[in-house]
C-alpha positions in Angstrom: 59.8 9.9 58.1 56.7 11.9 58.9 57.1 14.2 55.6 57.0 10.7 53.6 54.2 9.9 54.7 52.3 13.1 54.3 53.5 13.7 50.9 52.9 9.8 50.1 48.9 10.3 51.7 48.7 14.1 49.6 50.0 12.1 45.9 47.2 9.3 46.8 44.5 11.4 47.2 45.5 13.5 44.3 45.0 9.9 42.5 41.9 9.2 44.1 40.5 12.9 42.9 41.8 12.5 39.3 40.3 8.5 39.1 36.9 10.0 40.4 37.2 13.0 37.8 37.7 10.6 35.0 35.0 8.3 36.2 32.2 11.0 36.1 33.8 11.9 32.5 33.5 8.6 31.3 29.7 8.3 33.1 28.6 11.6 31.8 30.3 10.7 28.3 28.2 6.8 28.4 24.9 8.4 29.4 25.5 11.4 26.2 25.9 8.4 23.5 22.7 6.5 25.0 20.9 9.3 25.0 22.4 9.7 21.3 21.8 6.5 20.2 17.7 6.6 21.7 17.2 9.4 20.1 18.1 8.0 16.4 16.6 5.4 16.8 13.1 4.7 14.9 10.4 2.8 15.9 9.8 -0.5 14.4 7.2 -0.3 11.6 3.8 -1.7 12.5 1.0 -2.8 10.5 -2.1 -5.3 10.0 -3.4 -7.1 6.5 -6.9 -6.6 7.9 -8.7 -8.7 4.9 -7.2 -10.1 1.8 -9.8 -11.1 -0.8 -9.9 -13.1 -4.4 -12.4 -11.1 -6.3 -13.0 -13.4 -9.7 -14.9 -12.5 -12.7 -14.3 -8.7 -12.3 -14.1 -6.7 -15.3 -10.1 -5.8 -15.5 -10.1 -4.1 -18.8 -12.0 -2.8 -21.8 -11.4 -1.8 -25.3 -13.3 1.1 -27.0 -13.9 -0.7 -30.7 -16.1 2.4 -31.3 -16.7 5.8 -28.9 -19.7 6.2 -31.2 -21.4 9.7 -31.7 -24.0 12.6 -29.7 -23.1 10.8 -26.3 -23.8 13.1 -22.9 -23.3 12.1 -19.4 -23.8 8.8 -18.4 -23.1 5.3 -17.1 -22.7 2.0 -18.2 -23.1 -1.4 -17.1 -22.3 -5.2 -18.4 -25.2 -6.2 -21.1 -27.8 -4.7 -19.2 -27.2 -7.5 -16.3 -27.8 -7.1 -13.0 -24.1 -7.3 -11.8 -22.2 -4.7 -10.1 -20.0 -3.2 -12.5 -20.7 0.1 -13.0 -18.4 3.2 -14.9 -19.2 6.6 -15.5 -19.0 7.9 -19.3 -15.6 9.7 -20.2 -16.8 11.9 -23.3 -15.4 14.8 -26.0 -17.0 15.8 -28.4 -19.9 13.6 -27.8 -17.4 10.3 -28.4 -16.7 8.4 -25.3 -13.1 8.3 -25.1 -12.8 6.5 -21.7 -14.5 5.0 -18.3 -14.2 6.1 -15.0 -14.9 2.7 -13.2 -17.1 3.1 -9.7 -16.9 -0.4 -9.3 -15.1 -3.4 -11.4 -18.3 -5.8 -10.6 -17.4 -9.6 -9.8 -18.8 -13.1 -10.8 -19.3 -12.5 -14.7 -18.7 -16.0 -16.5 -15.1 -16.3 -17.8 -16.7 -18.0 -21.0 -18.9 -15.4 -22.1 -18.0 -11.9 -24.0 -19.3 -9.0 -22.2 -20.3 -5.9 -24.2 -21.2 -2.7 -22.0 -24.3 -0.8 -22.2 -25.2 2.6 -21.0 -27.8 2.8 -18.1 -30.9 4.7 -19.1 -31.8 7.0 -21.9 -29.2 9.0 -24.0 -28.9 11.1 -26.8 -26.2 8.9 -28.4 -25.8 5.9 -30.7 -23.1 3.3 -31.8 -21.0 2.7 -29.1 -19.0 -0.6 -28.5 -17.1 -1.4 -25.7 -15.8 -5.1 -24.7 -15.1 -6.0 -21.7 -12.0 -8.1 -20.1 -12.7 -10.6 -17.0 -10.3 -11.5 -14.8 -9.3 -11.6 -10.9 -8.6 -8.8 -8.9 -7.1 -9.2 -5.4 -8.5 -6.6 -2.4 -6.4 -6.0 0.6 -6.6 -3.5 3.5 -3.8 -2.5 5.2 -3.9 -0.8 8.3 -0.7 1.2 10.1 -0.6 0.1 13.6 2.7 2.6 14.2 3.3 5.8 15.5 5.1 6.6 12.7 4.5 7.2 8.6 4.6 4.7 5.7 5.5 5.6 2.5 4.0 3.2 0.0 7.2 3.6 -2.1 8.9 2.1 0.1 6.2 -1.0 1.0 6.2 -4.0 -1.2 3.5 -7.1 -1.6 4.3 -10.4 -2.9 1.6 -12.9 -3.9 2.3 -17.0 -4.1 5.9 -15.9 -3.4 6.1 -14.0 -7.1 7.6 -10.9 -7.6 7.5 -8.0 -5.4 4.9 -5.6 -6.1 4.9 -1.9 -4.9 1.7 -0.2 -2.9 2.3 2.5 -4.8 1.5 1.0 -7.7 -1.9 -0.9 -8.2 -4.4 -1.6 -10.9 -5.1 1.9 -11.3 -1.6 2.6 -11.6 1.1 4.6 -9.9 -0.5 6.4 -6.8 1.9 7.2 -4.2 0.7 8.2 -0.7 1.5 8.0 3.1 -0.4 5.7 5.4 -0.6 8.0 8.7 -0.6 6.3 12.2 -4.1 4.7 12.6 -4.9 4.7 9.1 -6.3 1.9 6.5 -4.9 1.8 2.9 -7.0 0.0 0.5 -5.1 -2.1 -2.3 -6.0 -3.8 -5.2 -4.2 -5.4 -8.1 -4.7 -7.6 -11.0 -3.6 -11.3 -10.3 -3.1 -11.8 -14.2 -5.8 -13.3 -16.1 -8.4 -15.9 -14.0 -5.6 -16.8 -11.6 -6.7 -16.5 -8.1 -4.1 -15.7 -5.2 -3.8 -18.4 -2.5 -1.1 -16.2 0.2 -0.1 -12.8 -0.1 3.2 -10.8 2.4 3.8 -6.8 2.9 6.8 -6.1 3.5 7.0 -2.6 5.5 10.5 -1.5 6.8 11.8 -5.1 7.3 9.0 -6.2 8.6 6.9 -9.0 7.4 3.4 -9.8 7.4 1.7 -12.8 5.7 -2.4 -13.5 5.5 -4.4 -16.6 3.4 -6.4 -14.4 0.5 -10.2 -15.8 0.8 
């Protein structure tokens, strides 16, 4: 009777050793996939619309009718006007072929045609350039994250239109990364004098609305 009872006390605790055994296996195999599952994750994009602004009566566009002749170096403006606008002379050849704009200007009557001049005294003659008003919307965007955003992958949407990509703004395609603590400056053409009430960015599923002033 005694033999029973020591071989029935010797089975339990051989239980009892194998149940802890596969406790600690199932603990140590919990605590891996946790430590698995922190480590993929990524942190939650985070991001601020720091201003959003209707800028109306900017000049959008222009149209060379003629590059005219014996040009150098230079600048011009709208009409001679005091506005803002202001483009540096893209020459060959003495012909200006194109502008590089320094600033698109703002408040120019939509009723008026615009002609630009060059600033100061140059060599050349017969140049005619028109220029095309419209509204251009600013927004800043600053990454509140710890990690990158890839403007590819960021979209804006204004009035609830069509999604627009960061990457690609009135100047065109320009992809680039907004590092932690940085501010990307975007600006786009609303279409012809329409002015933007509400813009979103969409970063990484999240969402972000502001009221364009």
């Amino acid at each position: 009777m005694g033999s029973v009872a020591v071989g029935a006390m010797v089975v339990g605790t051989s239980l009892l050793v194998v149940f802890a055994l596969a406790m600690a296996t199932l603990e140590s195999q919990v605590d891996d996939s946790i430590s698995q599952i922190e480590a993929a994750a990524e942190p939650v994009a985070q991001f601020t619309i720091e201003v959003a602004t209707n800028v109306e009566g900017a000049v959008v566009s222009y149209t060379i009718n003629n590059g005219g002749v014996n040009y150098s170096a230079g600048q011009v403006e709208v009409n001679g006007s005091a506005g803002s606008f202001l483009a540096d002379l893209v020459i060959s050849g003495g012909t200006v072929t194109g502008l590089n704009i320094l600033n698109h200007g703002s408040s120019y009557l939509y009723t008026s045609t615009y002609y630009l001049e060059v600033t100061g005294s140059n060599t050349g003659s017969n140049l005619n350039i028109t220029a095309t008003l419209g509204n251009l919307v600013y927004t800043n965007i600053t990454n509140d994250g710890s990690t990158d955003v890839d403007t590819d992958f960021a979209w804006l949407f204004s009035d609830g239109g069509a999604p627009m990509n960061l990457s690609d703004g009135h100047e065109g395609y320009q992809p680039s990364i907004i590092f932690p603590g940085e501010t990307h400056e975007f600006y786009y053409y609303s279409g012809g004098q329409t002015t933007v009430t509400r813009l979103a960015v969409t970063i990484d599923g999240q969402t972000k609305a502001a009221r364009v002033l």
